[in-house]
MINUZA-368503 format. One line per field, with one value per residue (C-alpha): residue in three letters; x negated, y negated, z negated. Coordinates in Angstrom, 3 decimals. Layout:
type: Ala:...
x: X:...
y: Y:...
z: Z:...
END
This chain:
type: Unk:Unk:Unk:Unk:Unk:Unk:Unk:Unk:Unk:Unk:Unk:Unk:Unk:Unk:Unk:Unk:Unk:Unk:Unk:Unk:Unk:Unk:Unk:Unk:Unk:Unk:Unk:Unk:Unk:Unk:Unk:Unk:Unk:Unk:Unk:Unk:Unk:Unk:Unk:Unk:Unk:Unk:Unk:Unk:Unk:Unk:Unk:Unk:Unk:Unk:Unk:Unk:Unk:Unk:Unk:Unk:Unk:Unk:Unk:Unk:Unk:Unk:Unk:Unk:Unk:Unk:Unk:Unk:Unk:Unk:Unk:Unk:Unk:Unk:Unk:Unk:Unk:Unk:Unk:Unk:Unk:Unk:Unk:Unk:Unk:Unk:Unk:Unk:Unk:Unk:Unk:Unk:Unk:Unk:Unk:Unk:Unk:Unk:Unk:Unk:Unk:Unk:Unk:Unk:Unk:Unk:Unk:Unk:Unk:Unk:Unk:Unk:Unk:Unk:Unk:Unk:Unk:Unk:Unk:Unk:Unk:Unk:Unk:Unk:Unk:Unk:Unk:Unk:Unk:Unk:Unk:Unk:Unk:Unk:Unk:Unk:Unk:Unk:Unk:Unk:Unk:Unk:Unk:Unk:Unk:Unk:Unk:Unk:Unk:Unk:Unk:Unk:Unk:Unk:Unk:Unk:Unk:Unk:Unk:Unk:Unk:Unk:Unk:Unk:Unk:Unk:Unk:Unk:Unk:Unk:Unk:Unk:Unk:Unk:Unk:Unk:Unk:Unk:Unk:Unk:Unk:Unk:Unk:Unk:Unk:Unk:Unk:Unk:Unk:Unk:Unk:Unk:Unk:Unk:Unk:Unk:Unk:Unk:Unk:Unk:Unk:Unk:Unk:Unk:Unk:Unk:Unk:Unk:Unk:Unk:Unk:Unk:Unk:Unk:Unk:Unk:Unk:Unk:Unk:Unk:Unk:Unk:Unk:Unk:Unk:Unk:Unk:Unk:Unk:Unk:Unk
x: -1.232:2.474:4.471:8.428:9.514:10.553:9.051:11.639:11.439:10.871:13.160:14.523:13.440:16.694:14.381:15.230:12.387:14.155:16.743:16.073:17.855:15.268:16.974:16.280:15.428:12.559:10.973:10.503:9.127:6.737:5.385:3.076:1.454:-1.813:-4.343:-7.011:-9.333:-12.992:-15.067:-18.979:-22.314:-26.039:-28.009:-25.259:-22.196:-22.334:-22.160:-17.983:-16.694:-13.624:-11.552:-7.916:-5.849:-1.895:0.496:3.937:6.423:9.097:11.165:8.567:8.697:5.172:4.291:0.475:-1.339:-4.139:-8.139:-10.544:-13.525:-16.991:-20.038:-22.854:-23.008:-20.731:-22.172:-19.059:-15.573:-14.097:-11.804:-10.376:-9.860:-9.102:-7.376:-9.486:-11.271:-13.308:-11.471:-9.408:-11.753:-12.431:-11.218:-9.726:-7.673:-6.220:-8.540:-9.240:-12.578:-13.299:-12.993:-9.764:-8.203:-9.910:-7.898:-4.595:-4.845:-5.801:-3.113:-0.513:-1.320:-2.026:-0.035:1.798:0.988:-0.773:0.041:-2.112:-4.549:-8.124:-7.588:-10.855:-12.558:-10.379:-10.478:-14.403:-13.765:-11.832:-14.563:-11.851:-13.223:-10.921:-7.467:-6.111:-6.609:-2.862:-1.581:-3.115:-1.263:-3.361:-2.118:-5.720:-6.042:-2.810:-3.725:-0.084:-1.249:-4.389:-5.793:-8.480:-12.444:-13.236:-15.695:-18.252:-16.931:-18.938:-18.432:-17.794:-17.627:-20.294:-20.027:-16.411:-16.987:-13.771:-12.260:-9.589:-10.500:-7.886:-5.849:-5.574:-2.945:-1.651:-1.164:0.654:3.043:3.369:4.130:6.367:8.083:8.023:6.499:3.997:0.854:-2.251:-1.835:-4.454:-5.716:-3.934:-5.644:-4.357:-1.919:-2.760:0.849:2.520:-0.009:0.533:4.206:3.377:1.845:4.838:7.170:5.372:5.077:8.569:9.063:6.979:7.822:9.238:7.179:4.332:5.100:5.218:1.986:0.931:2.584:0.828:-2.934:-1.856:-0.629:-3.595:-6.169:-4.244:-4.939:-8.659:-9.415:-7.049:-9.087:-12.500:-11.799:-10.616:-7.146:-5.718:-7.436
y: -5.849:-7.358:-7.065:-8.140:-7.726:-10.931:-12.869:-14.034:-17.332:-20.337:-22.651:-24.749:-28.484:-30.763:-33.868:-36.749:-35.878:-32.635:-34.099:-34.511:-33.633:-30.692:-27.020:-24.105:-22.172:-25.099:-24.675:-21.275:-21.135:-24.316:-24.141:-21.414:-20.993:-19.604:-18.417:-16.471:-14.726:-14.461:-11.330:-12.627:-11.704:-11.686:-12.624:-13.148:-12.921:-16.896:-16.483:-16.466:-13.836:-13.289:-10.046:-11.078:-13.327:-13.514:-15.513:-17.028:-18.499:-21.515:-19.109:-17.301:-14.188:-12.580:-12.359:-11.408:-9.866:-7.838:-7.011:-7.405:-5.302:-7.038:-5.886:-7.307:-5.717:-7.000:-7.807:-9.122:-8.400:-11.491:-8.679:-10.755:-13.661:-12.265:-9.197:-7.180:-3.573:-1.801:0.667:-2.003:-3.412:0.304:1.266:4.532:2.019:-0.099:-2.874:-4.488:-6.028:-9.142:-10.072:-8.509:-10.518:-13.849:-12.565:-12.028:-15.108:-17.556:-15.738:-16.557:-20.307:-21.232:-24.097:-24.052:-26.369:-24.591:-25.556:-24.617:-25.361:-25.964:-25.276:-26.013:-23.530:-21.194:-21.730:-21.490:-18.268:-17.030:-18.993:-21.083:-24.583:-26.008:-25.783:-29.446:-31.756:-33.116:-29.609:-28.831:-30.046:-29.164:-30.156:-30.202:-33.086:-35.239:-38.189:-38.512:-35.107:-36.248:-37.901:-40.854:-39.973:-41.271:-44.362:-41.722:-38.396:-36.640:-36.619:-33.540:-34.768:-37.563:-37.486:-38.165:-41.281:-40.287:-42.049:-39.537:-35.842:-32.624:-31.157:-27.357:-25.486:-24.266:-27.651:-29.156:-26.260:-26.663:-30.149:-31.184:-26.832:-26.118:-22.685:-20.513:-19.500:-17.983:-17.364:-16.935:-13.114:-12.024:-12.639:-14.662:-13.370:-15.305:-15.265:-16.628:-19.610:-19.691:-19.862:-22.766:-24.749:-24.636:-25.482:-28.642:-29.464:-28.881:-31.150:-33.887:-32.926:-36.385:-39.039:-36.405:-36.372:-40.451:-40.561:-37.633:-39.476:-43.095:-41.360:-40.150:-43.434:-44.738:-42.445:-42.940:-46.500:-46.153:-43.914:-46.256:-49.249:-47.619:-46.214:-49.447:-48.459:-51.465:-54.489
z: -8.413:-7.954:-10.842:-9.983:-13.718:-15.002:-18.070:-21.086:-20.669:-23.452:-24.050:-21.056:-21.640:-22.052:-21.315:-18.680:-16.258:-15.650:-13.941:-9.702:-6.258:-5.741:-5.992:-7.919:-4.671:-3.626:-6.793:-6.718:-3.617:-4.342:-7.400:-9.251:-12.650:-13.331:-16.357:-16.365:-18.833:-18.931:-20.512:-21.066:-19.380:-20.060:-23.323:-26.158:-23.281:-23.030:-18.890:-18.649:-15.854:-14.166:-15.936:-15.455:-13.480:-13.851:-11.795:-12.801:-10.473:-11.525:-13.266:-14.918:-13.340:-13.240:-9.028:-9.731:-12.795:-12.331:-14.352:-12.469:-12.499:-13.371:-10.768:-13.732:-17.280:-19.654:-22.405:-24.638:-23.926:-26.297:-26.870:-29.908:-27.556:-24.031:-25.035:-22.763:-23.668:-21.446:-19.858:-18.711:-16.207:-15.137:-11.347:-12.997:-15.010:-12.478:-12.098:-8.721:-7.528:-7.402:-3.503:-4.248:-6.300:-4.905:-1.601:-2.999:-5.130:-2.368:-0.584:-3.143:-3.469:-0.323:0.464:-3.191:-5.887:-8.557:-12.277:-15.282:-18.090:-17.402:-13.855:-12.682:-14.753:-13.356:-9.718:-10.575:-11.595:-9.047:-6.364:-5.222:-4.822:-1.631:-2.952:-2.078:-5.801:-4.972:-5.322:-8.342:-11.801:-14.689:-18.145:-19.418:-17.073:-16.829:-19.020:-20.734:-22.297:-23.339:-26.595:-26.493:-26.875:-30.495:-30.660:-32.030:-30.591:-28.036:-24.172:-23.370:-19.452:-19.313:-15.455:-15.562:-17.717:-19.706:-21.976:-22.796:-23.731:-22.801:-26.166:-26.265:-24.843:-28.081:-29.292:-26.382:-26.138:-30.215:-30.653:-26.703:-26.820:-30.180:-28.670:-30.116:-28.469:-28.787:-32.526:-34.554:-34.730:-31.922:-28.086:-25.501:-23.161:-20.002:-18.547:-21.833:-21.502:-17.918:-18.827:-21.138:-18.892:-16.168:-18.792:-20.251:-16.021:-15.505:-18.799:-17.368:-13.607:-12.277:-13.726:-12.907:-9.473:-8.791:-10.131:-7.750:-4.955:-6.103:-5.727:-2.467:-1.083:-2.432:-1.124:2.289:2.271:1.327:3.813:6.134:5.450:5.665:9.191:10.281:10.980:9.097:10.960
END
């Protein structure tokens, strides 16, 4: 489902990073935001499942929101978190299958850089596990956004040896937009925390970027040097 209505959009940033030779009309056609919510399955509804998946572009405009319909028994909505009911995930209602929307996302972001929060559990919702890591720019996971693990704090990603852990959403777009999300007692809309997300990347976009371009560089010279290409 294409929806070509555009978003009101938050506040444009005023920072330094903001400012770079790349045009409006580059971004737009680069760069997409994405959020999705989750309705649960099986004993309790602890087994998270795909129910809706909305898609921003640079200027906020929605290109992509659709429910998705569930093939296993729901067994908890999160209505009071995802916003979703029931009949919304009915075909009668709209909703789209899964292999549908998997489709017409990978469609969409195929060969666009992909910005959001929590990303991976996302793609992992959608099934999407190839989408290239230096196209993806996830605020859960770029360090400057991050706070340190406390010397007595759990792990909550031992196999990632961190030694910082991701801050919510809410609070990032709080404390670096002054914008208010996901308020308490109201659900989540996934394209206003979509739209976060761009806007704290677009606030952070250039120093964002070198780093992006640093990992690359280095990754080419690993994989360089391991292939013998630099002897």
């Amino acid at each position: 489902m294409v929806v070509n209505v555009p978003l009101r959009r938050s506040p444009s940033s005023t920072s330094v990073d903001d400012i770079d030779d790349v045009d409006d009309s580059e971004m737009t056609s680069r760069y997409l935001a994405l959020d999705c919510e989750m309705v649960g399955i099986g004993p309790n509804g602890s087994t998270s499942r795909l129910a809706r998946v909305s898609i921003v572009n640079w200027r906020s405009e929605v290109v992509y929101d659709a429910h998705v319909r569930v093939s296993e028994t729901v067994t908890d909505h999160r209505t009071h978190v995802s916003g979703i009911s029931p009949e919304d995930l009915l075909e009668s209602s709209g909703a789209v299958s899964f292999d549908d929307a998997r489709r017409d996302v990978m469609d969409l972001i195929r060969g666009k850089v992909v910005i959001g929060h929590g990303l991976r559990g996302d793609f992992a919702a959608l099934g999407i596990y190839d989408h290239p890591w230096h196209d993806v720019r996830d605020t859960a996971r770029y360090e400057p956004f991050m706070r340190p693990l406390g010397p007595h704090e759990y792990n909550p990603t031992p196999f990632d040896n961190a030694t910082h852990v991701p801050k919510k959403l809410k609070i990032l777009a709080r404390d670096k937009l002054k914008m208010e999300i996901q308020v308490d007692g109201r659900p989540h809309c996934p394209i206003e925390d979509a739209v976060a997300a761009l806007e704290l990347y677009k606030r952070h976009r250039v120093k964002w970027e070198r780093a992006i371009m640093y990992k690359v560089k280095r990754t080419k010279e690993i994989c360089g040097s391991g292939s013998g290409e630099s002897r």
